[in-house]
C-alpha positions as CSV (number, residue, x, y, z in Angstrom):
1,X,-7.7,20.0,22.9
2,X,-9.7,21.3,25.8
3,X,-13.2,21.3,25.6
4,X,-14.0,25.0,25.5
5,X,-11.3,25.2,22.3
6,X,-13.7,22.1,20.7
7,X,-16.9,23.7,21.4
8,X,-15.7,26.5,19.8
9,X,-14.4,25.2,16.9
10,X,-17.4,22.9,16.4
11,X,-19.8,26.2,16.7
12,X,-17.7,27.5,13.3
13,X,-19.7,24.4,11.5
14,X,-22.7,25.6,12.7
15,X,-25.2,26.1,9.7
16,X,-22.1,25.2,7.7
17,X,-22.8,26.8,3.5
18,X,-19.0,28.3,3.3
19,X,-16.9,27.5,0.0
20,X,-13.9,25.7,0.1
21,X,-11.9,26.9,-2.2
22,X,-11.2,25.2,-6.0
23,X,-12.4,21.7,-4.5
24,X,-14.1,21.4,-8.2
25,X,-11.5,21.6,-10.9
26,X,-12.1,23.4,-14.6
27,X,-10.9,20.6,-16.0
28,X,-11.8,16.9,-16.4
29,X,-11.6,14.9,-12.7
30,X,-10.1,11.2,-12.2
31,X,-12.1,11.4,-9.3
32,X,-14.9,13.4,-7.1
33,X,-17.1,13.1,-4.0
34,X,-20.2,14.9,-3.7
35,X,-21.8,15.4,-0.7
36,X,-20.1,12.4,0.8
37,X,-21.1,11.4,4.4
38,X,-19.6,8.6,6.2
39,X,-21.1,7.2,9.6
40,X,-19.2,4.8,11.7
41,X,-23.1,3.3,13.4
42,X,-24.4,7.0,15.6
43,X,-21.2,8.4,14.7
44,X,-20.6,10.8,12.0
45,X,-17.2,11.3,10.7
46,X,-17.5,12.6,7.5
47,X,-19.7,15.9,6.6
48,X,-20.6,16.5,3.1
49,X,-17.3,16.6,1.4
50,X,-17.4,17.7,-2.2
51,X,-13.9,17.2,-3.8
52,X,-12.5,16.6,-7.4
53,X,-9.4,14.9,-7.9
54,X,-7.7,15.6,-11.4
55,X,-5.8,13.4,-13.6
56,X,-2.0,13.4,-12.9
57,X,-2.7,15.5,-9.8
58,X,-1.1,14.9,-6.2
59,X,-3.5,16.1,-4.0
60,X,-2.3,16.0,-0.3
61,X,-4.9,15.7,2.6
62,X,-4.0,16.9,5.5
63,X,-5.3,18.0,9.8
64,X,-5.0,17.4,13.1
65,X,-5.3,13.4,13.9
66,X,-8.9,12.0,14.2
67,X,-9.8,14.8,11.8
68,X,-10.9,12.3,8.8
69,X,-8.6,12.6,6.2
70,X,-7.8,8.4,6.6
71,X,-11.4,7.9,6.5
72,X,-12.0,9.9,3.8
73,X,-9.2,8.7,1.3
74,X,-10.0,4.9,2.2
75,X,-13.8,5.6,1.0
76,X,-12.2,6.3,-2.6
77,X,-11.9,2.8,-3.2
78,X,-14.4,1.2,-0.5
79,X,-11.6,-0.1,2.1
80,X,-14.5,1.1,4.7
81,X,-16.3,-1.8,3.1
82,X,-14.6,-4.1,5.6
83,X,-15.9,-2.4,8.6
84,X,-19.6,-3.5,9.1
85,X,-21.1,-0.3,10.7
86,X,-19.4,2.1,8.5
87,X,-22.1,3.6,5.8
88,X,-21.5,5.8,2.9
89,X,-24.2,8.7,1.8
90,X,-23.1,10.1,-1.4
91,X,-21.6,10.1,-4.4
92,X,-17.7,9.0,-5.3
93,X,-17.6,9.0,-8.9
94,X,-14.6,7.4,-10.9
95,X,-14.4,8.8,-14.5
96,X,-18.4,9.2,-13.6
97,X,-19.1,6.4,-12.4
98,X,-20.2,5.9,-9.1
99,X,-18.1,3.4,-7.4
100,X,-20.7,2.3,-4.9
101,X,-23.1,1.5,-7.3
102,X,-24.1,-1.6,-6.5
103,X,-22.9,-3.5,-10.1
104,X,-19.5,-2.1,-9.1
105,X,-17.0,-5.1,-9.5
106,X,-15.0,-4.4,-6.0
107,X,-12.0,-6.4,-7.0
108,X,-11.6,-4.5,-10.0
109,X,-12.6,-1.0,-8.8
110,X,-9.4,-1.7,-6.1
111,X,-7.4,-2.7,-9.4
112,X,-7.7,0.2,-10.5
113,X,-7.6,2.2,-7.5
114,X,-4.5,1.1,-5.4
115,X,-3.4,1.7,-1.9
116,X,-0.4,2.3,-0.6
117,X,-0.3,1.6,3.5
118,X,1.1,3.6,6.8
119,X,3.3,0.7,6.9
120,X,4.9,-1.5,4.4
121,X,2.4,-5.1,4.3
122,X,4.5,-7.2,1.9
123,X,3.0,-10.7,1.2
124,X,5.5,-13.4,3.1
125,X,6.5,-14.9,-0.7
126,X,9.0,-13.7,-2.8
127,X,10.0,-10.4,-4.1
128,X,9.2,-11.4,-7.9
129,X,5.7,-12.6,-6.4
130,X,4.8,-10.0,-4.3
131,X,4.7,-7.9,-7.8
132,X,3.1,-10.5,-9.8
133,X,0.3,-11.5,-7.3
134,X,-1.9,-8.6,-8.7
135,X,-1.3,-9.9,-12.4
136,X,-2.4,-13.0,-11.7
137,X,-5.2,-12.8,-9.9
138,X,-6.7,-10.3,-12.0
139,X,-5.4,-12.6,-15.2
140,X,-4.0,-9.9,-16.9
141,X,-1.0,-11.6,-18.7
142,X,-1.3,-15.2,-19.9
143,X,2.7,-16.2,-20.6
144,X,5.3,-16.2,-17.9
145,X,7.5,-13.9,-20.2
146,X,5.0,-11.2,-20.0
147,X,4.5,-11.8,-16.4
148,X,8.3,-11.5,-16.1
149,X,7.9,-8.0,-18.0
150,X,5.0,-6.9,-16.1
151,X,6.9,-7.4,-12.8
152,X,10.2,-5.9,-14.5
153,X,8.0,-2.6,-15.0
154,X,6.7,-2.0,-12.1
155,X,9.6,-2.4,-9.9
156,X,11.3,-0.2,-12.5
157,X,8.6,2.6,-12.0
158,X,9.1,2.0,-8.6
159,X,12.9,2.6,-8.3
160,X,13.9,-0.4,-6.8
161,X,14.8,-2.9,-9.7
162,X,18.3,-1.9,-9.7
163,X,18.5,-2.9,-5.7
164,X,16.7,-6.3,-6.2
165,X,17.2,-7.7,-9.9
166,X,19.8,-10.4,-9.0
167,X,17.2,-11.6,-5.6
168,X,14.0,-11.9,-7.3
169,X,13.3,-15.3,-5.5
170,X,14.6,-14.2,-2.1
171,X,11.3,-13.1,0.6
172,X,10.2,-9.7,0.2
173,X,10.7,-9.4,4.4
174,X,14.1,-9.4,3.8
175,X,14.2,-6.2,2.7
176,X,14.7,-2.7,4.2
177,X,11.5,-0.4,4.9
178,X,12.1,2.1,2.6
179,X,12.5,-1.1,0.2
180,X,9.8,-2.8,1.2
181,X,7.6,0.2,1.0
182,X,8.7,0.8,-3.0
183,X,8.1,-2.9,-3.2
184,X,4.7,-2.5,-2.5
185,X,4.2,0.8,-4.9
186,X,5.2,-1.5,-7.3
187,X,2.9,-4.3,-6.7
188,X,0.1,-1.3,-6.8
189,X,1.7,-0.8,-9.9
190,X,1.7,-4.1,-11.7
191,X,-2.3,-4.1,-12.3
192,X,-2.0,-0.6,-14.2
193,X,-4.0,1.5,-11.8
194,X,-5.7,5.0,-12.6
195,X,-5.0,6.2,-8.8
196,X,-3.1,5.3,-6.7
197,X,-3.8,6.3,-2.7
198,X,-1.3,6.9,0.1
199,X,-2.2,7.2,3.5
200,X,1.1,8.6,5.2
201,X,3.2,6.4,3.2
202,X,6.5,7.9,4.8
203,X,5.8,7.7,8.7
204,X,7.5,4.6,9.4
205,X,10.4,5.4,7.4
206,X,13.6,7.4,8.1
207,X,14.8,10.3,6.0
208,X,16.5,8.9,3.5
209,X,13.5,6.4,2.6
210,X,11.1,9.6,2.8
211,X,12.9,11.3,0.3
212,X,13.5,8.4,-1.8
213,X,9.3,7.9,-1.7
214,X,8.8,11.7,-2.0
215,X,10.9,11.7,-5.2
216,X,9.3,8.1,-6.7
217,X,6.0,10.1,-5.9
218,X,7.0,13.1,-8.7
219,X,7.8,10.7,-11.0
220,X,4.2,8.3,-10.8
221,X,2.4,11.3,-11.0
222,X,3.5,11.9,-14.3
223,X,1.0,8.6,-15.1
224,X,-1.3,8.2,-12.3
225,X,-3.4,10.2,-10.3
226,X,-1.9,10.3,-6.3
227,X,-4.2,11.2,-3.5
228,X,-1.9,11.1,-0.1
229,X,-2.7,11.5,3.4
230,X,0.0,13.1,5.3
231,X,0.7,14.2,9.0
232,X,3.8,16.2,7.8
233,X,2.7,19.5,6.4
234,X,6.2,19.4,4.7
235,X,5.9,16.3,2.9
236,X,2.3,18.2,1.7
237,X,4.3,21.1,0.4
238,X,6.9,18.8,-1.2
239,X,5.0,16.6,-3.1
240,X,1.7,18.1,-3.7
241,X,-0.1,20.2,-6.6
242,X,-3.1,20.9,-4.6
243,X,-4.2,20.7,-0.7
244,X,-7.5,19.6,1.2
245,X,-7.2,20.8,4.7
246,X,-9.6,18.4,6.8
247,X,-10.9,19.4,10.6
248,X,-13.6,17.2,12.6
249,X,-14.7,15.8,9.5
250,X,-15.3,18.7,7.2
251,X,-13.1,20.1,4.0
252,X,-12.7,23.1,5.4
253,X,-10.3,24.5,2.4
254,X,-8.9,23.1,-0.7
255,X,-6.6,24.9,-3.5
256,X,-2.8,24.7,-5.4
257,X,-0.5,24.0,-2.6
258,X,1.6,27.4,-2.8
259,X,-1.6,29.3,-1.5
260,X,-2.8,27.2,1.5
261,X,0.9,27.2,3.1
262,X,1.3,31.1,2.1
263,X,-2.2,32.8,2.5
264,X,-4.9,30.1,3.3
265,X,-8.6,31.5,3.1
266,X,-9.6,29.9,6.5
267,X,-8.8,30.9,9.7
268,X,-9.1,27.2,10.8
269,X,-6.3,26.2,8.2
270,X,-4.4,29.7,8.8
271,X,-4.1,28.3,12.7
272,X,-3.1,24.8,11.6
273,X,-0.3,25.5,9.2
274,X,0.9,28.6,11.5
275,X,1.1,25.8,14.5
276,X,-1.6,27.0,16.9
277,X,-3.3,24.1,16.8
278,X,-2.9,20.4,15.9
């Protein structure tokens, strides 16, 4: 982007009070932000983003790269924690409670909100303990039968147990990366998360693992709440219920899927999903 075209764009934010849409749903919310800033030291990269996630929702984030939307999904369950100059202003509430309060168990907040990487991280241990690391640590079954069930579950829900039941105790690197990808959904899985986050799950995999993911995706959301970052605006349209269009750190738009691809409010998202810029 040339600079005139960012100056330009950056003037729109100017004195910024516009609506964005139904960022605050009628209905209960899983999750929400309100007026969530996020600073990497000087650097803003975050402006004031008030968004509710519902329950059993997929919400899809997308914009241009460097726009925020990775920034802003990995506050939801304080992965920025790990960066020493990032700070948080705000709220992010989980069923109401603010997950950066500071008597917020961290462990247990990322228990029950799960992440799903850009690239498939299996542990270097078997596929059986890849799934059952999470149950363990977090002691939530205290016989190996139920560990075995736990593990059977989630790679169940994850549509891969038919593809690895018989090599359990083979390493998890073995595996394709569409495979290894469900693998780790379902070690998100095994500690019974409430949400489950997805920053551009897909982009290291080919077709036929996209659509694979894309279809396991329909199917969790009938249990768990899905927040996904995307950079393919027809993955958003796929898989999503509702859209958050992002641009140099502001929400500039959220609503049901259908209308941001077919009549957006915003010119900025209009010019994004028509392709004139991004």
């Amino acid at each position: 982007m040339n600079t005139s075209v960012k100056d330009t764009m950056e003037s729109t934010f100017a004195g910024w009070t516009e609506t964005v849409g139904n960022a605050m749903l009628e209905g209960e919310a899983r999750m929400s932000t309100r007026n969530t800033d996020v600073f990497y030291g000087d650097k803003q990269a975050i402006f004031g983003v008030d968004l509710d996630i519902g329950k059993n929702e997929v919400l899809a984030m997308i914009g241009p790269s460097g726009c925020g939307k990775s920034t802003f999904l990995r506050t939801l369950n304080r992965m920025n924690d790990t960066i020493d100059i990032c700070k948080i202003k705000g709220e992010i509430l989980l069923d109401g409670e603010n997950i950066y309060d500071k008597n917020m168990d961290v462990v247990s907040l990322r228990a029950r909100v799960g992440m799903v990487f850009q690239k498939p991280n299996p542990f270097p241990k078997s596929i059986y303990d890849n799934v059952a690391y999470g149950p363990r640590i977090h002691g939530l079954v205290s016989r190996r039968a139920e560990l075995d069930e736990v593990v059977e579950t989630a790679l169940r829900k994850a549509s891969i147990w038919d593809e690895v039941k018989d090599r359990l105790d083979q390493p998890a690197t073995g595996l394709s990366g569409g495979q290894q990808q469900r693998l780790c959904i379902a070690r998100t899985i095994a500690v019974s998360p409430e949400v489950i986050l997805m920053d551009e799950p897909c982009s290291a995999l080919d077709p036929i693992a996209t659509a694979r993911i894309e279809e396991l995706i329909a199917e969790l959301s009938e249990n768990y709440t899905i927040a996904i970052v995307t950079h393919s605006m027809q993955q958003a349209a796929r898989v999503s219920t509702r859209t958050a269009y992002f641009h140099l750190g502001r929400l500039i738009e959220v609503g049901s899927t259908d209308k941001i691809f077919t009549a957006p409010d915003h010119k900025l998202t209009e010019d994004y999903i028509t392709g004139r810029f991004g």
